[in-house]
C-alpha positions, 0 to 999 in steps of 0.5 A, a space after each residue: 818643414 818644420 818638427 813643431 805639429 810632430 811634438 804638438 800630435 804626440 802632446 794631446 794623448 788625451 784627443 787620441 784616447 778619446 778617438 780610440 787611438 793608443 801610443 805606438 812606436 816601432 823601430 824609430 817610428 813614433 805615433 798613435 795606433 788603434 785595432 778595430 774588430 770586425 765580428 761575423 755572427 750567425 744563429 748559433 753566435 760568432 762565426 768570425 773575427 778578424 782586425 785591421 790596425 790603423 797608424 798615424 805616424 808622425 815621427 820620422 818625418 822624412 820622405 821616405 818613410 813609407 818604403 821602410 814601413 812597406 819593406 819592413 813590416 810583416 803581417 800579423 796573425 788574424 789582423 787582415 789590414 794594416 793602414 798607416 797614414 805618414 805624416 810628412 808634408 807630402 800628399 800621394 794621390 793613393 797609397 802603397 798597398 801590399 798583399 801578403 799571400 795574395 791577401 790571405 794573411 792579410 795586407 798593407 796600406 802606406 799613405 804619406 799625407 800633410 794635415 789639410 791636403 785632400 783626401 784619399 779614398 780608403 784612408 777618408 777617415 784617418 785623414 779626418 782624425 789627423 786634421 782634427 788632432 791637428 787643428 787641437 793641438 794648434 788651439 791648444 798652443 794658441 796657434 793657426 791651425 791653418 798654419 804651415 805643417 
């Protein structure tokens, strides 16, 4: 596999920023995050609100990753899940999941995916998000963007 679509992914921040997504680093894991705001009302206004944080990470790529991120990360204080979609050239059939206090404080999702494998129920649109950022950043370099990852 080749590190050429890692350094295209990080070149397009404008296409992240434009789909809601910021730079994140963590460790030696590099790529983008965003934080969606879930909000319960009722007649008398917010009665609840809770997050889910979503990675797309492309930087290491190395098989693997995902059982660092699994052992590693911790739950985080009123964010409920934490979805991470690896960028490493392999596709897994469903991903990782860890509950942290029987769900309570939350959970983890970890994903390993190669732009342009199928789809994965729960990470549908994360899975969109990556194949369009990819097929952008191939134009952009004047690339296939049906090329080998």
């Amino acid at each position: 596999m080749s590190k050429a679509p890692l350094e295209c992914l990080a070149e397009i921040p404008l296409f992240w920023q434009e789909v809601g997504f910021e730079p994140w680093a963590w460790k030696d894991f590099k790529g983008v995050k965003r934080r969606v705001t879930f909000r319960k009302g009722a007649l008398l206004g917010e009665v609840a609100r809770y997050y889910a944080d979503d990675h797309i990470v492309w930087h290491p790529a190395a098989p693997g990753s995902e059982s660092k991120i699994f052992a590693d990360w911790r739950p985080a204080d009123e964010v409920m899940s934490h979805r991470f979609l690896i960028l490493d050239g392999r596709n897994a059939a469903k991903p990782l999941k860890k509950y942290y206090l029987l769900g309570i404080r939350g959970w983890l999702e970890v994903l390993p995916y190669s732009p342009g494998g199928p789809e994965v129920e729960g990470f549908r649109d994360l899975i969109f998000i990556a194949n369009k950022a990819w097929e952008f950043s191939q134009k952009l370099k004047g690339g296939d963007a049906v090329g080998d990852f």
